[in-house]
C-alpha positions, 0 to 999 in steps of 0.5 A, a space after each residue: 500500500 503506497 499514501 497518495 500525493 495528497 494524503 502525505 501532503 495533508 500527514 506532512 502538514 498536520 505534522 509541522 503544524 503541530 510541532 509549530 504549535 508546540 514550539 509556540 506554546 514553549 515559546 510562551 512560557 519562556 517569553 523573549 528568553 533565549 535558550 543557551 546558544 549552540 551550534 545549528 543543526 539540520 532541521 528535526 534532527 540536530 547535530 549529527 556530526 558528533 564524535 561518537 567515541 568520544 563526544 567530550 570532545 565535540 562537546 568541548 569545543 562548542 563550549 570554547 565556541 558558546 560558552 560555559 553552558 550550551 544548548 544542541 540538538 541531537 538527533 531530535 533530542 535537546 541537550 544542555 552541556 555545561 562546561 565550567 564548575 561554577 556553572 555545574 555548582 550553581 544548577 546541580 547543587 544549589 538548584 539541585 531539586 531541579 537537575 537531579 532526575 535521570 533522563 528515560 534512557 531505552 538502553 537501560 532497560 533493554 541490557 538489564 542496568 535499570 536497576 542501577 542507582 545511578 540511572 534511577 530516576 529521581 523518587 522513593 526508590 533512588 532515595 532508598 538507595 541513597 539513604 544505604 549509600 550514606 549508612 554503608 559508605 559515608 566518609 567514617 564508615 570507609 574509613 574503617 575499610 583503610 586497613 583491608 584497602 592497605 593490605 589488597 595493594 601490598 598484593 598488588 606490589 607482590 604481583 606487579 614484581 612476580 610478572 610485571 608486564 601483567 600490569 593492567 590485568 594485576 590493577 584490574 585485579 586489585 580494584 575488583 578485590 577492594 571492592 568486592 571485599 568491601 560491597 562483599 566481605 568477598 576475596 577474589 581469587 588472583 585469576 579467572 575469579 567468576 564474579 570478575 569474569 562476569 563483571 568485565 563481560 557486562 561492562 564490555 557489553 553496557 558502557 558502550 551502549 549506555 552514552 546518550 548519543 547512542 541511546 539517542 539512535 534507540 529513542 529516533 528509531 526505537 524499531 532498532 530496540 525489537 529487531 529479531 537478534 538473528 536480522 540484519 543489525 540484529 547482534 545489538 540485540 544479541 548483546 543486550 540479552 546476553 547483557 540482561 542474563 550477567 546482570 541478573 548473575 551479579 545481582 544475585 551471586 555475590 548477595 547469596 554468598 553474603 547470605 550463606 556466610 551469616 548462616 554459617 557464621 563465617 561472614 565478616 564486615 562488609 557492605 551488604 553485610 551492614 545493610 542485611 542486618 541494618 535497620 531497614 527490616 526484611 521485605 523482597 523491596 529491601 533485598 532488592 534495594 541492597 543487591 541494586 546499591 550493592 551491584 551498583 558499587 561493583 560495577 561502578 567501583 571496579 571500572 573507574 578505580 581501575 581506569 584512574 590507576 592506569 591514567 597514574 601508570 602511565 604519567 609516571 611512563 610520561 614524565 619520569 622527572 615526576 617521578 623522582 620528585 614523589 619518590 625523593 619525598 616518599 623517602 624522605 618522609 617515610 624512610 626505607 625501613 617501612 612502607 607508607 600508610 595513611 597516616 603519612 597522607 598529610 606530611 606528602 604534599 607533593 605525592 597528594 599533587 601526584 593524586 589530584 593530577 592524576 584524576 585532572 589529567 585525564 579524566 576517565 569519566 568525561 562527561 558522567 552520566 545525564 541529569 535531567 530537568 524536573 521543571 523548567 528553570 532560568 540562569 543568567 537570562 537563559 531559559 532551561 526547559 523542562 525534560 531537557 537532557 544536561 551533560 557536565 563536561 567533567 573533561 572540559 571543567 579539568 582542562 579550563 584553562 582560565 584555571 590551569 595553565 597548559 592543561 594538557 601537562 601533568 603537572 603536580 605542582 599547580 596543586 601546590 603554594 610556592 613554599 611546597 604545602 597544598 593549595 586549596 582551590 585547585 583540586 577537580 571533582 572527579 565524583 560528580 555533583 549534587 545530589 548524584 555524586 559518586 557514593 562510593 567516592 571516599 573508598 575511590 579515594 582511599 583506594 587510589 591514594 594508598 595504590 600511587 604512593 606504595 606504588 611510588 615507594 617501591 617501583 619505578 615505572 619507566 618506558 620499556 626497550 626493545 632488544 638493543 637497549 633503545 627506549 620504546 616510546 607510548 603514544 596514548 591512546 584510549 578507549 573512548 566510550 563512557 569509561 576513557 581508560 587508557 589503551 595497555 601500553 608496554 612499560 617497565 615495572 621494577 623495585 626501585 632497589 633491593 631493600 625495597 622488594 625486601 620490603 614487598 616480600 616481607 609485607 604479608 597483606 599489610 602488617 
């Protein structure tokens, strides 16, 4: 059956009447406002020339182009991009009742993810969720993590000096244990443990699949999300299935074990531990609620903490004189007699620049995940409408160069006054903003900080040579997608002297 000349006139007609009408009606509850400016895009489809891999950086240059607030249109659907701090600060934490929904994002649902608390919409179960976070992880409660943290990175150094070109699997290693010994009370097994498998699996499948620009192609063509996996362009669904089963697996695995260990009495402090035996009571909603916030840490937690401690390995490749700076103050401070710990953490300014860096660099999460309007709102004469998408340009924030001179550089001493001690100001906020912040953000932070000064105080990591001798040089590279961690590189990962992997040896888990 073919529509008639006439008949698709009259469809067309009635379809861009009542867009106009709509666009009227927005037109008069915003009065002579203007929307943030931006780039023109095509008609009904916006901006299609976006770098998909890596959108930050289209985003990025509009914002050099617009301003630190920027309004497109992508493939129908409207964005607001902010690309400054202070601006992120005044609309997602002080008018933080209006941006902290999470858009309907089709992908989320179709790989199983839905359950994650931080794609949850914002109501009464995304504040459960919260309210877990706080008790399970606040800033005294990681705290008590600090000694297991400690004792998972003294085994990271015995692994990094037993096969030190295993070196990105043994950090991928080292953040799936922290975190599964503190969501858990689980120790992964060195190799092959199913929980990580599975976990690596997932993530490979979702993060792709999860940035806005590609659900946006869900949300023009939603046809694309009920193709039959066997069709042309079918293996999208394909993995979105096979995503759903992994996800189902760490909702309930890990939680299961947790159960069995209280039966039989073996269990130990952890996360999931706190919140069965916690206060909130026992209903399918409350088991449910812990294995989502639970599962929302692994997934989370592992990914991110893995990709910044890449980021760290390979500036120290990058700039050895860096290097040797951190470790001559190491030295000095800690001495070689002992490995440092966290009560050290104040007197090492300069390895604490080395930390603040290392997440300014390179940010591994450039962009974070959408919020969302509630209501429509008004900023510095510009009208934001409700239901509106809004990225914050994390990557754009850290390399603002009104704040950081040669952003591009790694360079700890921007973090630091002219007498050496640490400068306030300085420091980008890697977890995000308001009420959407990373709740795992102080165990990241334990986490990172413990792995980069012991490695630091023992290793050196320099840039591997071929057979005569000569340097092999790193050009970086990375990932793209919503996860920026960088490509594995070859490099050289050695105790910096005998005393030091003495010292690795003779550390059994942290004593």
């Amino acid at each position: 059956m073919t529509l008639s000349s006439d008949t698709f006139i009259y469809f067309s007609s009635t379809l861009c009447f009542a867009a106009l009408l709509y666009a009227c009606k927005n037109r008069a509850l915003r009065g002579p406002l203007p929307l943030p400016p931006g780039p023109r895009g095509l008609p009904w489809i916006g901006n299609v020339f976006v770098n998909f891999s890596e959108p930050w950086l289209t985003y990025e240059e509009w914002g050099k182009q617009y301003g630190d607030i920027v309004h497109a249109k992508l493939l129908g659907m409207d964005l607001i991009v902010v690309n400054s701090e202070r601006v992120a600060r005044a609309l997602l934490e002080q008018r933080s009742t209006i941006y902290s929904d999470r858009p309907h994002v089709p992908t989320n649902k179709l790989f199983g993810m839905d359950f994650n608390t931080g794609l949850l919409p914002y109501g009464s179960e995304w504040r459960l969720h919260r309210r877990m976070f706080h008790v399970a992880l606040n800033k005294e409660a990681a705290a008590t993590y600090k000694l297991l943290e400690v004792r998972k990175v003294h085994q990271l150094l015995r692994n990094l000096l037993s096969s030190p070109e295993e070196y990105y699997q043994h950090f991928n290693t080292l953040s799936a244990a922290i975190i599964m010994a503190v969501a858990y009370g689980y120790d992964v097994t060195p190799q092959n443990d199913p929980f990580v498998s599975k976990l690596a699996r997932l993530l490979s499948l979702f993060l792709d699949a999860l940035s806005p620009e590609r659900a946006a192609l869900i949300g023009v063509i939603p046809l694309l999300a009920h193709i039959p996996s066997w069709f042309p362009g079918g293996r999208y669904k394909q993995r979105a299935k096979e995503c759903r089963i992994l996800a189902r697996d760490i909702l309930d695995g890990p939680v299961d074990y947790v159960k069995r260990c209280i039966d039989a009495g073996t269990a130990t402090k952890s996360m999931v531990y706190d919140l069965i035996r916690g206060s909130y009571g026992s209903s399918q909603g409350h088991d449910d609620a812990v294995k989502a916030v639970a599962a929302t840490v692994f997934m989370g937690g592992v990914e991110t903490t893995h990709a910044t401690l890449l980021v760290f390995v390979l500036a120290m490749v990058l700039h050895p004189e860096v290097q040797t700076k951190a470790q001559e103050e190491i030295d000095r401070v800690v001495g070689s007699d002992r490995l440092p710990d966290f009560n050290d953490r104040p007197n090492l300014p300069y390895v604490e620049g080395v930390f603040l860096e290392t997440f300014r660099w390179h940010p591994v999460s450039p962009m974070g995940l959408p919020h969302m309007t509630t209501t429509s709102d008004i900023f510095e004469g510009m009208y934001i409408p409700k239901g509106k998408l809004m990225l914050h340009e994390s990557r754009a924030m850290a390399h603002d160069e009104s704040r950081f001179l040669d952003p591009l550089i790694f360079n700890p001493a921007r973090h630091l006054t002219p007498s050496g001690d640490l400068a306030e100001g300085t420091a980008t906020d890697p977890f995000g903003f308001g009420r959407r912040y990373c709740p795992g953000k102080y165990v990241a932070d334990q986490t990172v900080w413990a792995t980069i000064v012991s490695v630091l105080a023992t290793m050196r990591i320099e840039k591997a040579r071929d057979h005569c001798g000569n340097e092999i040089d790193v050009i970086p590279e990375f990932t793209g997608g919503l996860s920026n961690r960088p490509k594995p590189f070859r490099c050289s990962i050695k105790a910096r002297s005998l005393t030091a992997e003495e010292l690795i040896r003779t550390s059994h888990d942290g004593d």
